[in-house]
VEXKETI-770315 format. One record per residue (C-alpha): residue number from 1; x, y, z negated. Coordinates in steps of 0.25 Angstrom, whole numbers, plus 5000, padded with zeros to 4 digits. Layout:
% VEXKETI-770315
NODE     i      u      v      w
NODE   NUM      X      Y      Z
...
//
This chain:
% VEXKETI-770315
NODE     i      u      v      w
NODE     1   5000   5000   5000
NODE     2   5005   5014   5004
NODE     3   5007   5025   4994
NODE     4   4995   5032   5002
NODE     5   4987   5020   5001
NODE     6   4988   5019   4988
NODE     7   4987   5033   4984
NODE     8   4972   5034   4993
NODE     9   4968   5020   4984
NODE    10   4973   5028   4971
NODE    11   4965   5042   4975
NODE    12   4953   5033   4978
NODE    13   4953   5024   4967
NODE    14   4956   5037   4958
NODE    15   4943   5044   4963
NODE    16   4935   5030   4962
NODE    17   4938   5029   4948
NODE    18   4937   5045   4946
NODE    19   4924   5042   4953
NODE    20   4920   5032   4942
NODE    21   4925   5038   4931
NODE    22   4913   5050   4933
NODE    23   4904   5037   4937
NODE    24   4907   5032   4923
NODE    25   4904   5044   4916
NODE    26   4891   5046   4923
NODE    27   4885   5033   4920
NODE    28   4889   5035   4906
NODE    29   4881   5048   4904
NODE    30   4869   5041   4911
NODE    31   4856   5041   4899
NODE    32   4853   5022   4903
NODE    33   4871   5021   4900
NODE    34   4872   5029   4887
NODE    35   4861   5019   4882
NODE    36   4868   5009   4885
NODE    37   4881   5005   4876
NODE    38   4887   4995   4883
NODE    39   4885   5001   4896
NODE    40   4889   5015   4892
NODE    41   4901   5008   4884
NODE    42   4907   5001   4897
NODE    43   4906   5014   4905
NODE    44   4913   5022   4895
NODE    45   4925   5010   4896
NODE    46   4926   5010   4911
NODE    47   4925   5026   4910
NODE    48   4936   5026   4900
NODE    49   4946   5018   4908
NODE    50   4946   5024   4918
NODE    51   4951   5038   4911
NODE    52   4964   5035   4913
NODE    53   4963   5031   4928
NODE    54   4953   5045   4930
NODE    55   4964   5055   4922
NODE    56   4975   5049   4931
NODE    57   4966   5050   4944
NODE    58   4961   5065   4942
NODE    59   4977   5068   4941
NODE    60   4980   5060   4953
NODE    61   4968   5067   4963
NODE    62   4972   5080   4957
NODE    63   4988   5079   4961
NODE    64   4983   5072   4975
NODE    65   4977   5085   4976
NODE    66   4986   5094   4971
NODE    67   4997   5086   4981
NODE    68   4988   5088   4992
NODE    69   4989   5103   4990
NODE    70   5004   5104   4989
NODE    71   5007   5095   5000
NODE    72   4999   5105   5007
NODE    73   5006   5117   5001
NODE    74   5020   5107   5005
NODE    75   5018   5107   5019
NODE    76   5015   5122   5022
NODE    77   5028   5132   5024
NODE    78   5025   5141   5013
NODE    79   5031   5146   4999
NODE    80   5022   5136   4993
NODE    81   5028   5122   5002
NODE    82   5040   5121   4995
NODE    83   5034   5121   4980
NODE    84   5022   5113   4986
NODE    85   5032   5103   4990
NODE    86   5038   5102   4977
NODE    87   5024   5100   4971
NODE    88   5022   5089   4980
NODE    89   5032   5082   4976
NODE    90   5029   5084   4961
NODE    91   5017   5079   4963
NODE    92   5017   5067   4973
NODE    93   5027   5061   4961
NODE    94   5014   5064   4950
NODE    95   5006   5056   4959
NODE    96   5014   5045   4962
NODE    97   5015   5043   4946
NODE    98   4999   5045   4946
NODE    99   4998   5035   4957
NODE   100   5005   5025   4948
NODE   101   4996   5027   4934
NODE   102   4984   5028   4943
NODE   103   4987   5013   4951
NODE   104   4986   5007   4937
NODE   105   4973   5016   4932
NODE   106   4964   5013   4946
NODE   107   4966   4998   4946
NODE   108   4954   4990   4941
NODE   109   4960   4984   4929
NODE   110   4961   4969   4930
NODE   111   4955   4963   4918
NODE   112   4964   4949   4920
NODE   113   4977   4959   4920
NODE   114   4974   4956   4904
NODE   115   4974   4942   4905
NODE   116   4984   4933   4900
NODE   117   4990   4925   4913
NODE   118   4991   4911   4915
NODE   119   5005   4908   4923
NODE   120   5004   4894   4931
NODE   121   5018   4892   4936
NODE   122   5020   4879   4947
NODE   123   5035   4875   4951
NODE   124   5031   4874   4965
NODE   125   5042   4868   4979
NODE   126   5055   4865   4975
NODE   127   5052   4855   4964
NODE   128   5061   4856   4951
NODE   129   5067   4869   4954
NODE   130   5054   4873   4958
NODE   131   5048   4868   4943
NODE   132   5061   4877   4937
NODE   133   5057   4890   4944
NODE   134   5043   4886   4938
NODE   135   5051   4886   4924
NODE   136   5059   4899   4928
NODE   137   5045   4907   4930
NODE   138   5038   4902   4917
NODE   139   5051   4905   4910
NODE   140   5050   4921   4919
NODE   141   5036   4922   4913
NODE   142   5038   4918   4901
NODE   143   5049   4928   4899
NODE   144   5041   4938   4905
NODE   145   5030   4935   4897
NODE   146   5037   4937   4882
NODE   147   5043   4950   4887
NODE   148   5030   4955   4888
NODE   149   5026   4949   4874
NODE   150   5016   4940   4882
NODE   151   5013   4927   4876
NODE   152   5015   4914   4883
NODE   153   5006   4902   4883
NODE   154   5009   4889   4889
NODE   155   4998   4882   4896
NODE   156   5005   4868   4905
NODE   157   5017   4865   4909
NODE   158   5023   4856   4917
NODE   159   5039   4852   4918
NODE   160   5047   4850   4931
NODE   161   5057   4840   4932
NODE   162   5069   4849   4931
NODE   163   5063   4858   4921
NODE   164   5054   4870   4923
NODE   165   5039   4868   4926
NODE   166   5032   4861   4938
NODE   167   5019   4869   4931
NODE   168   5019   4878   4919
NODE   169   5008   4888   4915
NODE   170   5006   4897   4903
NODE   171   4999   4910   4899
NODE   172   5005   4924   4897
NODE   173   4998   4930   4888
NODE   174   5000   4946   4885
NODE   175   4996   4960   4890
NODE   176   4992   4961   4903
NODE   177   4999   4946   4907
NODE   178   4992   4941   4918
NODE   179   4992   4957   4924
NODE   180   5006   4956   4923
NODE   181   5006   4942   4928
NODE   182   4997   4939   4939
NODE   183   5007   4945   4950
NODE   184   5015   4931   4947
NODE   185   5006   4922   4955
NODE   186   5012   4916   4967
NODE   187   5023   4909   4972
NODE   188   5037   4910   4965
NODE   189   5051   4905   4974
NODE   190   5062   4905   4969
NODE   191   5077   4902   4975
NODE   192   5089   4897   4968
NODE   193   5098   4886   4970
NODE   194   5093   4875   4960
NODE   195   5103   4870   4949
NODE   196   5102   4856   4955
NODE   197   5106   4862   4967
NODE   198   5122   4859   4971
NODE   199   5122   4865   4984
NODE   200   5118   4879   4979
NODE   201   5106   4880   4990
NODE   202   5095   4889   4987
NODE   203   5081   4882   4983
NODE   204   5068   4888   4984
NODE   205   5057   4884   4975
NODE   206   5044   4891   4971
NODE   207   5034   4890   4959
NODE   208   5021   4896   4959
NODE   209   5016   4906   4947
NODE   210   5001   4907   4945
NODE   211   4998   4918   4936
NODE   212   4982   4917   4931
NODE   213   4973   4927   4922
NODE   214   4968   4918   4910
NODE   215   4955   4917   4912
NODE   216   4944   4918   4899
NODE   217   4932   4908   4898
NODE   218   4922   4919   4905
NODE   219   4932   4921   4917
NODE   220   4927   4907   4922
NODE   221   4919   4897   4919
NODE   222   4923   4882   4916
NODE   223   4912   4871   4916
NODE   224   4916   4860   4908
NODE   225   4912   4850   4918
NODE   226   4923   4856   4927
NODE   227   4933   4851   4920
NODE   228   4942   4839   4919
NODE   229   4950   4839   4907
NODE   230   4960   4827   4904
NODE   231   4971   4826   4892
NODE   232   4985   4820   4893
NODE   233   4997   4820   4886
NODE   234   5008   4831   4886
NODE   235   5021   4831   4891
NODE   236   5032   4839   4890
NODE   237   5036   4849   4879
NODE   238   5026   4852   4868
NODE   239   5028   4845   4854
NODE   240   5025   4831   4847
NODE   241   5010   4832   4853
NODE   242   5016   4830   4868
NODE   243   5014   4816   4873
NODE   244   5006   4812   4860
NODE   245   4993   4817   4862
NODE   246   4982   4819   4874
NODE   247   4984   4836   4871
NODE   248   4986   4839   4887
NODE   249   4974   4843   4894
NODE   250   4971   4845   4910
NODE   251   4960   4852   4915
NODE   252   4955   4850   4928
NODE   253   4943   4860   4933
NODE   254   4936   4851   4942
NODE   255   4931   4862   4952
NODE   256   4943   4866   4958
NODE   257   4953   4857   4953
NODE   258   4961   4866   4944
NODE   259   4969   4858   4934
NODE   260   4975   4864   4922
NODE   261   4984   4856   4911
NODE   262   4988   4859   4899
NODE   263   4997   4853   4887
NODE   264   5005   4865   4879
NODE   265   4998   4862   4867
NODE   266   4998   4851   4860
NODE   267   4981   4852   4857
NODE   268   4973   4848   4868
NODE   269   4963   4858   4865
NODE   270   4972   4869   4866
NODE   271   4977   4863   4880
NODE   272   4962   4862   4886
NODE   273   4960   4877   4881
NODE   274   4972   4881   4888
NODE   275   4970   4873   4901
NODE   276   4956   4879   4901
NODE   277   4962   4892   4900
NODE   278   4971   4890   4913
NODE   279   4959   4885   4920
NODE   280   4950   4895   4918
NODE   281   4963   4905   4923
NODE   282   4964   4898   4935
NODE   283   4950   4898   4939
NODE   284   4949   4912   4937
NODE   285   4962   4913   4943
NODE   286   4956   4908   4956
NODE   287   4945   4920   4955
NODE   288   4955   4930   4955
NODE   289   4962   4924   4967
NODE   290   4949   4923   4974
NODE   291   4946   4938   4971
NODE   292   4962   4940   4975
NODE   293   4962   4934   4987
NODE   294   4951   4940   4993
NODE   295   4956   4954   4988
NODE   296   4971   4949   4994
NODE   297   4963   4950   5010
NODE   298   4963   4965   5007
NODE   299   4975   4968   5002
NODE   300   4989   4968   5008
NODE   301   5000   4964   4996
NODE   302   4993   4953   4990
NODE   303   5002   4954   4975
NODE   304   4991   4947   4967
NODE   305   4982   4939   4975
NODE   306   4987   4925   4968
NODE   307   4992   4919   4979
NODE   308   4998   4907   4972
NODE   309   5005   4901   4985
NODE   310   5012   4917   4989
NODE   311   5027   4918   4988
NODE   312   5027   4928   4979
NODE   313   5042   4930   4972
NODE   314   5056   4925   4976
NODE   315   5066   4922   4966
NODE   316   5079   4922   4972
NODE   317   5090   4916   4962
NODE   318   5103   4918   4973
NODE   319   5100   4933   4974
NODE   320   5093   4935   4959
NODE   321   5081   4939   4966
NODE   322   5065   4940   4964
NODE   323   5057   4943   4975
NODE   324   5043   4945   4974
NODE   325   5037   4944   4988
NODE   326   5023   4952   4987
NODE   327   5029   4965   4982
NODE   328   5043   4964   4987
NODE   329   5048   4966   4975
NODE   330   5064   4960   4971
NODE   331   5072   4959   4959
NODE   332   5086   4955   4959
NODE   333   5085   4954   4943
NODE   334   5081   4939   4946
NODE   335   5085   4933   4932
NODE   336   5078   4944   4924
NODE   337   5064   4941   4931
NODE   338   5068   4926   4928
NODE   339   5068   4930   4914
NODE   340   5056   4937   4913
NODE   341   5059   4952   4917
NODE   342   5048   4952   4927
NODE   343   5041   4967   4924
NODE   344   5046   4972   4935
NODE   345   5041   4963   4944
NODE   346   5028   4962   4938
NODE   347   5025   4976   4939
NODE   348   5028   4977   4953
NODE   349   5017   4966   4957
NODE   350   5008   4973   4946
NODE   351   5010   4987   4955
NODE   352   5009   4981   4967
NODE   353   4995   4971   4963
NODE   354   4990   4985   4956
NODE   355   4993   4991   4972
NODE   356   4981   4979   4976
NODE   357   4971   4980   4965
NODE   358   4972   4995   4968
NODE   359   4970   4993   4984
NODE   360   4960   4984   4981
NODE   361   4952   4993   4971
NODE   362   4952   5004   4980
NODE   363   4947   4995   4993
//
């Protein structure tokens, strides 16, 4: 998106919400809203949170305005061009720092940005280097996760042969985790010569990262005849109950063949309740890619449609590189996103998926 593009969507979506804001107040002076509590109180909700986005977009029209005028001035051979040059400089600068609080304040707030985020993570071709890359990304989130003062959860996990995980998934819970989170989705390649390797040639393997809102009872509805639930024993790390006792527990929703299985805990109840919880995050998870791809049609960068099959980041160990391919976006500081020093990339996707949801509110 152009910087005009995006400054005709911002002056729109400033006047739509301006136009709204006035909306607001007139229906709360109306004689049927003002006896009605809860409907006047959910007007003066929606009326209060959208002060700050109405004080930032009065400023905003008023210096495009006022850089209308001086370009004006600027471009005549007067006295005055000189100083209305300067003044366009000036304030071309306040309005680019506008621009920025204002693409934060005219977005539609995403309500599942709160939501903790389930992290699925699937070694995927190149078999035990592949389920190492795997570890190596639950290791990065992880990491990335405690620098946020997030908590982990551990849900399932699976071990590869060699080490790392032929599948591991887990929740982040914290502020705003699956906001910061849900970019991750997609396809992640990495290139290194394996330790196993002798000859020093290069391996490319990939693991794919699904990253799901977790989803509340009243997001989606589970029949219990829709579901197949079997008990096993554990294996694998996990205390003196693993192996001992039927405490694992695989749940299979009938309708479309989703299975989710979980052993972390040594209480099989605890297990069923947390599988449940990873069901009911995929199932919405497929609305939201539904919604997204149908949305995806009209937009041109695509940054968080969820395409779980898209090439989405390269990590290149030979040249300490990180790629990620939707946003062009490359770090050489390739051991320090390893270990979890990802803000920087995050907030880039973030930018650029708030550049969508802005596009796609004003269309």
């Amino acid at each position: 998106m152009t910087e005009t593009d995006t400054r005709d969507i911002l002056e729109r979506r400033t006047r739509e919400v301006l136009d709204r804001h006035e909306e607001l107040a007139r229906a709360m002076a109306d004689p049927e809203v003002l006896g009605n509590s809860d409907r006047l109180a959910s007007l003066a909700r929606e009326h209060s949170d959208l002060g700050p986005a109405v004080e930032a977009g009065e400023r905003y029209l008023t210096l495009l305005d006022q850089l209308e005028q001086a370009e004006e001035l600027a471009a005549g051979d007067d006295d005055l061009a000189d100083l209305a040059a300067s003044e366009v400089d000036e304030l071309r600068d306040h309005i680019e720092a506008l621009e920025r609080r204002l693409r934060w304040l005219l977005v539609p707030k995403d309500p599942l940005d709160d939501r903790p985020a389930v992290l699925e993570i699937r070694a995927g071709t190149g078999g035990d280097e592949a389920a190492l890359f795997a570890g190596d990304l639950h290791r990065m989130y992880t990491r990335y996760a405690s620098g946020r003062g997030w908590a982990v959860e551990p849900v399932s996990f699976s071990e590869g042969g060699a080490g790392g995980f032929k599948e591991v998934i887990f929740v982040v819970r914290g502020k705003n985790a699956y906001g910061r989170l849900r970019y991750e989705s997609g396809v992640h390649r990495v290139q290194r010569v394996p330790e196993t390797e002798s000859s020093g040639r290069i391996h490319t393997s990939a693991a794919t990262v699904a990253v799901l809102p977790e989803a509340e009872e009243v997001d989606v509805e589970i029949e219990p005849g829709d579901l197949k639930i079997d008990v096993f024993r554990s294996s694998g790390p996990g205390g003196q109950s693993v192996n001992t006792t039927d405490s694992a527990v695989r749940i299979t929703h009938l309708p479309t063949g989703l299975v989710v299985t979980c052993q972390d805990e040594k209480s099989q109840h605890k297990n069923k309740a947390r599988a449940l919880k990873v069901l009911r995050s995929r199932l919405l998870d497929r609305k939201i890619a539904e919604r997204e791809a149908g949305r995806a049609r009209e937009r041109r960068a695509q940054v968080g449609t969820g395409d779980r099959s898209a090439k989405i980041r390269t990590y290149n160990f030979p040249q300490s590189r990180v790629t990620d391919h939707r946003i062009g976006y490359t770090t050489h500081d390739l051991q320090g996103v390893l270990d979890g020093d990802l803000d920087e990339l995050v907030e880039a996707l973030r930018v650029a998926g708030l550049e969508e949801r802005l596009e796609a509110s004003a269309g």
